[in-house]
Every structure is written in C-alpha cells, then in structure tokens.
KEVEX-557708 format. One line per field, with one value per residue: residue in three letters; chain; x negated, y negated, z negated of N, C-alpha, C, O in turn. Coordinates in Angstrom, 1 decimal, always signed. Example, Ala and Ser with C-alpha at 12.3 -4.5 7.8 and 13.67 -1.06 7.14 Angstrom:
BEGIN
kolba	c(ALA|SER)
torlum	c(A|A)
n_px	c(-13.2|-12.8)
n_py	c(+5.7|+2.2)
n_pz	c(-7.8|-7.1)
ca_px	c(-12.3|-13.7)
ca_py	c(+4.5|+1.1)
ca_pz	c(-7.8|-7.1)
c_px	c(-13.2|-12.9)
c_py	c(+3.3|+0.0)
c_pz	c(-7.8|-7.9)
o_px	c(-14.2|-13.4)
o_py	c(+3.3|-1.1)
o_pz	c(-8.5|-8.0)
This chain:
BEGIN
kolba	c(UNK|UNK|UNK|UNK|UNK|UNK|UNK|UNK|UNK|UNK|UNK|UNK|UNK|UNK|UNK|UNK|UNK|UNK|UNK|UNK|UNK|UNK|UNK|UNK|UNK|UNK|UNK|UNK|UNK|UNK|UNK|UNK|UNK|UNK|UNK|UNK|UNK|UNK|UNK|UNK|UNK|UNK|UNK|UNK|UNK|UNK|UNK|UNK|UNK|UNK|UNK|UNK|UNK|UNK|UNK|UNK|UNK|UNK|UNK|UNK|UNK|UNK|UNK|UNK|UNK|UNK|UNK|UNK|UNK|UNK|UNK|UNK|UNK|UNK|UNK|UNK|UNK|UNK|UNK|UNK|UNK|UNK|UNK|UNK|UNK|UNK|UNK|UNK|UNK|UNK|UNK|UNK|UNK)
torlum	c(A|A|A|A|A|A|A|A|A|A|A|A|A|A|A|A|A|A|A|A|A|A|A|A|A|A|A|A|A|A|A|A|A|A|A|A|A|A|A|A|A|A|A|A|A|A|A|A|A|A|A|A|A|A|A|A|A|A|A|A|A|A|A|A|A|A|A|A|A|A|A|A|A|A|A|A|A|A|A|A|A|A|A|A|A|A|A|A|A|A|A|A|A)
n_px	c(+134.5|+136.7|+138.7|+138.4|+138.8|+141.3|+142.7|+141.5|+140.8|+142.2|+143.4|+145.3|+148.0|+147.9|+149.9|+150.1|+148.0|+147.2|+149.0|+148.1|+145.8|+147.2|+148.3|+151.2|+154.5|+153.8|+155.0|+157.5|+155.9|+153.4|+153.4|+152.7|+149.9|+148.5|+149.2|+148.0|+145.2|+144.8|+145.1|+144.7|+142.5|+141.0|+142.9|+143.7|+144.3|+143.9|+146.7|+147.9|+146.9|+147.5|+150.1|+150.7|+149.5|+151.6|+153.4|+152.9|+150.8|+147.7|+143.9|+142.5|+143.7|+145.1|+142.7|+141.5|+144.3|+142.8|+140.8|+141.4|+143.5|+141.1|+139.6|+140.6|+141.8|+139.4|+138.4|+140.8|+140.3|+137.2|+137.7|+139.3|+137.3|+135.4|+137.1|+137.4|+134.9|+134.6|+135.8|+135.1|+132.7|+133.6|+134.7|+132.5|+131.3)
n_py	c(-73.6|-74.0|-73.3|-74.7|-77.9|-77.6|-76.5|-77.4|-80.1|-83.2|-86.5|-86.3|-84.2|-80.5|-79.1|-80.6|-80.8|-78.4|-78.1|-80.1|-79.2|-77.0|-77.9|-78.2|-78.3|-80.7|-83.3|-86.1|-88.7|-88.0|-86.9|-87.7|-89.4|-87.1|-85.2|-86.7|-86.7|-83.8|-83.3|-85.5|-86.9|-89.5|-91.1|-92.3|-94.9|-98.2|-99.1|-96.6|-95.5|-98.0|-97.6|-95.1|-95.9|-97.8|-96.4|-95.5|-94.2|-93.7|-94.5|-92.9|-90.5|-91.1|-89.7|-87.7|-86.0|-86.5|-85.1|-82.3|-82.0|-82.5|-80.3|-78.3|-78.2|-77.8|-75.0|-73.7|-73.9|-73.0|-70.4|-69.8|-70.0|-67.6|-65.8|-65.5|-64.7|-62.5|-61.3|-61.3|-60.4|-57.6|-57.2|-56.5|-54.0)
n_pz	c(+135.2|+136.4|+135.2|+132.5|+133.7|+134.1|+131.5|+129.9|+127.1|+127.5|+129.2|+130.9|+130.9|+130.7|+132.4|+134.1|+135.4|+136.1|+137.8|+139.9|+140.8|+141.9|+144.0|+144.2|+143.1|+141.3|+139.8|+140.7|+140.5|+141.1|+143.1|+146.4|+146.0|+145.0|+146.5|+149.3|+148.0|+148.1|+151.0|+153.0|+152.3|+152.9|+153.5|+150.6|+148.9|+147.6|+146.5|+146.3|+144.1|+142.3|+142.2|+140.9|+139.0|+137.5|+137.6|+135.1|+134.3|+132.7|+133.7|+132.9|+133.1|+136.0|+137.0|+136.0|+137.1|+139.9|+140.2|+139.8|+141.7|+143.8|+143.5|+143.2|+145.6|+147.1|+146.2|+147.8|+150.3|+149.6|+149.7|+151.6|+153.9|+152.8|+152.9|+155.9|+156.7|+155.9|+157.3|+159.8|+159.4|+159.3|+161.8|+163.1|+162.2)
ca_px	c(+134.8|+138.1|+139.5|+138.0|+139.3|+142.8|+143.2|+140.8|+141.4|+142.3|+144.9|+146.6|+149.0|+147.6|+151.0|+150.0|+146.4|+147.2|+149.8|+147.3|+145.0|+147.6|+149.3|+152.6|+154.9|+153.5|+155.7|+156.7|+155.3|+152.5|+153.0|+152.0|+148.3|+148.1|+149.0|+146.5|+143.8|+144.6|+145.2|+144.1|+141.8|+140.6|+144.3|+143.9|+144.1|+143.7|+147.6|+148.3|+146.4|+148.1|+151.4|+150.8|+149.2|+152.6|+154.5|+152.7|+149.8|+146.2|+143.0|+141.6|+144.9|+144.6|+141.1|+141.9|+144.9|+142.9|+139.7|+142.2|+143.5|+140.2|+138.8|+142.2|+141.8|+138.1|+138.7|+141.2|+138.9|+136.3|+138.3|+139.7|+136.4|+135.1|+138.0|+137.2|+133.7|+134.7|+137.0|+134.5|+131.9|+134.1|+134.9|+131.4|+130.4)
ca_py	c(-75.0|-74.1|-73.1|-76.4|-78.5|-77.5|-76.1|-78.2|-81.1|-84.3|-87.4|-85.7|-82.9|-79.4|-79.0|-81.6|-81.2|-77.4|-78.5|-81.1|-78.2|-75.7|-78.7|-77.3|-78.2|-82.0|-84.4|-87.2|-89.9|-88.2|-86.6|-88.9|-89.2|-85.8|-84.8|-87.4|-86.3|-82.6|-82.6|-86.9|-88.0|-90.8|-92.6|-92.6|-96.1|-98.9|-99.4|-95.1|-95.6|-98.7|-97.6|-94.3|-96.5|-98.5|-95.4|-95.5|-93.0|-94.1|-94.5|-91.5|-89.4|-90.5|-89.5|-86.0|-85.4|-86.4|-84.6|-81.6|-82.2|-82.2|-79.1|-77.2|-78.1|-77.4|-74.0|-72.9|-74.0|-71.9|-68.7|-69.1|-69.3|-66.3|-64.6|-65.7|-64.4|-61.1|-60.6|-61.4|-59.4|-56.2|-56.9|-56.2|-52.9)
ca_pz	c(+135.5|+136.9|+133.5|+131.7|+134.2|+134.1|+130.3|+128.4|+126.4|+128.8|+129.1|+131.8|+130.8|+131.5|+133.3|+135.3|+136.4|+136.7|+139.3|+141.1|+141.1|+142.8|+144.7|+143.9|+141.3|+141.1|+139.6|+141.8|+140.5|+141.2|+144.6|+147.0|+145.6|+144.6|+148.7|+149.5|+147.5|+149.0|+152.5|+153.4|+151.1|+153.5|+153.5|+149.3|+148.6|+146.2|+146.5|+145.6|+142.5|+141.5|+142.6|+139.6|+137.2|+137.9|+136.8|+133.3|+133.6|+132.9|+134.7|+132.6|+133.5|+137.2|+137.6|+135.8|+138.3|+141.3|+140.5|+140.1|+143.1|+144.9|+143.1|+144.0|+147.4|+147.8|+146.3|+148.4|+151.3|+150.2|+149.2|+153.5|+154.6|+152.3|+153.6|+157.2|+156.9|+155.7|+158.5|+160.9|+159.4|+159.1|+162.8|+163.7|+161.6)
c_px	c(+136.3|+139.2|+139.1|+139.0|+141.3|+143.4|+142.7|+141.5|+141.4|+143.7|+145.8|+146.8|+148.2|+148.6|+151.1|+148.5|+146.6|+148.1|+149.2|+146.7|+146.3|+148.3|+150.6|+153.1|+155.0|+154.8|+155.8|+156.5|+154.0|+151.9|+152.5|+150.6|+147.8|+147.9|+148.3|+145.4|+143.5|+144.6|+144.5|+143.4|+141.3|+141.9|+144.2|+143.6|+144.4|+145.6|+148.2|+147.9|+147.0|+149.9|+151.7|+150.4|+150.5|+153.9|+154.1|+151.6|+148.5|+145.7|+142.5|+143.0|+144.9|+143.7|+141.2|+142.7|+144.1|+141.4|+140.6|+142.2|+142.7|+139.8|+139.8|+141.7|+140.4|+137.9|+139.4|+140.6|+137.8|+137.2|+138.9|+138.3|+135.6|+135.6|+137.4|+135.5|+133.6|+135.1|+135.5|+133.3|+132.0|+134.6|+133.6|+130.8|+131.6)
c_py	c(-75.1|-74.1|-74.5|-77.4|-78.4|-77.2|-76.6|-79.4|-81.8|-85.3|-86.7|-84.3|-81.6|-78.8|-79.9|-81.4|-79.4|-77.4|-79.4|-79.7|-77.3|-76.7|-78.7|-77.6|-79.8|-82.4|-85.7|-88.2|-89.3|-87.1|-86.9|-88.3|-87.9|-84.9|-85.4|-86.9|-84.7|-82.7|-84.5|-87.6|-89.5|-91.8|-93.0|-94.5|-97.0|-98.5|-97.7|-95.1|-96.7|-98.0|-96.0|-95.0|-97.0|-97.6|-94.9|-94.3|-94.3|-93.8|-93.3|-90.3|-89.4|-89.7|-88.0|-85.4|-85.3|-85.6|-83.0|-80.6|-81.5|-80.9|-78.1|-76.7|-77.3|-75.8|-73.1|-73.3|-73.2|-70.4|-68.4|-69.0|-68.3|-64.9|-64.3|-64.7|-62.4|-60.4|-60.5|-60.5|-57.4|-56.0|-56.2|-54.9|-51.7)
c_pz	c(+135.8|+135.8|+132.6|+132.1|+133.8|+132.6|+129.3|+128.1|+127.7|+128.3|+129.9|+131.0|+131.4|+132.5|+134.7|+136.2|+137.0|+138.1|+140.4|+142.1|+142.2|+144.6|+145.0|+142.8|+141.0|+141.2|+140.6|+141.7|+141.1|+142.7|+145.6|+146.9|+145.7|+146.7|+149.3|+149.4|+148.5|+150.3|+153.2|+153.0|+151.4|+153.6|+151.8|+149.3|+147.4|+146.2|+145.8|+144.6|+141.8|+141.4|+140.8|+138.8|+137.1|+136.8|+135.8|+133.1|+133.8|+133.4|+134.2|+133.3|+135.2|+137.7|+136.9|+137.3|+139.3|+141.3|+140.6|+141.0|+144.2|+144.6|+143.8|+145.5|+148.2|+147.3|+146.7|+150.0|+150.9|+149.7|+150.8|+154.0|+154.3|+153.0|+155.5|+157.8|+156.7|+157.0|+159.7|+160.3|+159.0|+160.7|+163.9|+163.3|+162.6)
o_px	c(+137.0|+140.2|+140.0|+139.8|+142.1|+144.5|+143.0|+142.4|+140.8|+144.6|+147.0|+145.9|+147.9|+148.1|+151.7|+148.1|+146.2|+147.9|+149.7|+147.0|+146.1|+148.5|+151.1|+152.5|+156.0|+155.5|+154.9|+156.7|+153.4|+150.8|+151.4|+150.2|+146.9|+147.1|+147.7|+144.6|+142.5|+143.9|+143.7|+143.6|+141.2|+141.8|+144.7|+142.6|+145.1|+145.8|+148.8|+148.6|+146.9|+150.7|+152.6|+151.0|+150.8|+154.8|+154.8|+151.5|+148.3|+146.0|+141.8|+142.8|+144.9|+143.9|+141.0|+142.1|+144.2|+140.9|+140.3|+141.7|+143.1|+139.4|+139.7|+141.5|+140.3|+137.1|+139.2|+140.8|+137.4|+136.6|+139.0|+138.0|+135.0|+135.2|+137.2|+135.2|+132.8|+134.7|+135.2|+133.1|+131.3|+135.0|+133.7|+129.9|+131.5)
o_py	c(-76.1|-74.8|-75.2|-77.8|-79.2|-77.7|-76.5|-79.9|-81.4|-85.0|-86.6|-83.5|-81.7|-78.1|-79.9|-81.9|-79.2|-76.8|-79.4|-79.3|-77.2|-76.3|-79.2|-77.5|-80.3|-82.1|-86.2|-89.0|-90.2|-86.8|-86.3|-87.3|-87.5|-84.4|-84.7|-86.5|-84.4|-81.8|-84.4|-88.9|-90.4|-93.0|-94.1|-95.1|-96.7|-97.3|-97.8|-94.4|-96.6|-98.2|-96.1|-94.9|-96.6|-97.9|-94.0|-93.6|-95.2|-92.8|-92.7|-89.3|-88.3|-89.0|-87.1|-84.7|-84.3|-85.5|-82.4|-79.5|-80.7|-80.3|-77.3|-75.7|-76.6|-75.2|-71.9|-72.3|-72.5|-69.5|-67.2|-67.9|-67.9|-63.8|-63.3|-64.2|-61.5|-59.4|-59.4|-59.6|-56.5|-54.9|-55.7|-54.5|-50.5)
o_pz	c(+135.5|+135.7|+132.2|+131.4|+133.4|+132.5|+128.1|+128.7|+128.8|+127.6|+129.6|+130.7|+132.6|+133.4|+135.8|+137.2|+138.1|+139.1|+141.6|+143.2|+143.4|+145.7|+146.0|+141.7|+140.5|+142.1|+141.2|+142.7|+141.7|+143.1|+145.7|+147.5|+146.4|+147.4|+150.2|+150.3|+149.2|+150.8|+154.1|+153.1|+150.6|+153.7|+151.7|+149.7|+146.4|+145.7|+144.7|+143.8|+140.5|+140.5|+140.0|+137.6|+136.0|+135.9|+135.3|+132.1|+134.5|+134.1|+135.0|+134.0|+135.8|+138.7|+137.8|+138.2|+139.9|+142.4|+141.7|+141.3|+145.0|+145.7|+144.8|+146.1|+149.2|+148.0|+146.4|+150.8|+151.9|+149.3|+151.2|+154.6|+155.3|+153.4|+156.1|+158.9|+157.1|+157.5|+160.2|+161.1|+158.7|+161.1|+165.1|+164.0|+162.5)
C-alpha cells in the first residue's frame, strides 16, 4: 500500500505525495496542509484546502497529498510504538 500510494499512477506528482508521505521536502504551497494533516489534523480547514486549490492543484491532487500525508504520519506512529514495545519487552527478559 505504501509503494502504490506514493509510486503509482495519481494527479499528484510522486515527488510530491512521496514528500507528504515523509513530511520533508514538501513544496510550499503545499506545506501548511501537509504539517496539518501530519502533526494537527483537527486545525485542517475548509480555508487550507481552498487556500492550495488557490495555488492551482486539484481536489484529486489535494486528496492524494493529504492521504499521503496521513499514511506517512500514521506509519511513523506505529514503527515508534513497535519500537517502544520492543524496548520495553527486552527490558523485562
């Protein structure tokens, strides 16, 4: 899924969604949102999605970036608490 997402066909740029995904790198029209979607997703608002459509990407190219975005995010969320679980279960043996 992670490879699809980021390398398959799409309106957004694979240059671009693989950078939502890392959160790094993002262009800045499309900063903002993209740091939203990762770290505040509850501030995203109507206004951050008009303000990129504004800067000439479409609603299929938003919705690439910001699923991205969230996948990124929620994958390096679980790869700390994987890590977190190891730690704590190598502190107990």
């Amino acid at each position: 899924m992670v490879a699809r997402i980021q390398e398959g066909d799409g309106e957004a740029s694979r240059e671009q969604r693989r950078a939502a995904f890392r959160d790094e790198g993002v262009e800045a029209s499309l900063r903002e949102l993209v740091s939203k979607v990762c770290g505040r997703p509850r501030e995203v608002t109507d206004g951050d999605i008009a303000a990129v459509r504004s800067a000439g990407f479409s609603e299929d190219q938003v919705f690439e970036v910001c699923v991205c975005a969230a996948l990124g995010q929620a994958s390096r969320q679980l790869d700390s608490a994987l890590a977190a679980l190891d730690a704590a279960a190598g502190e107990k043996v």
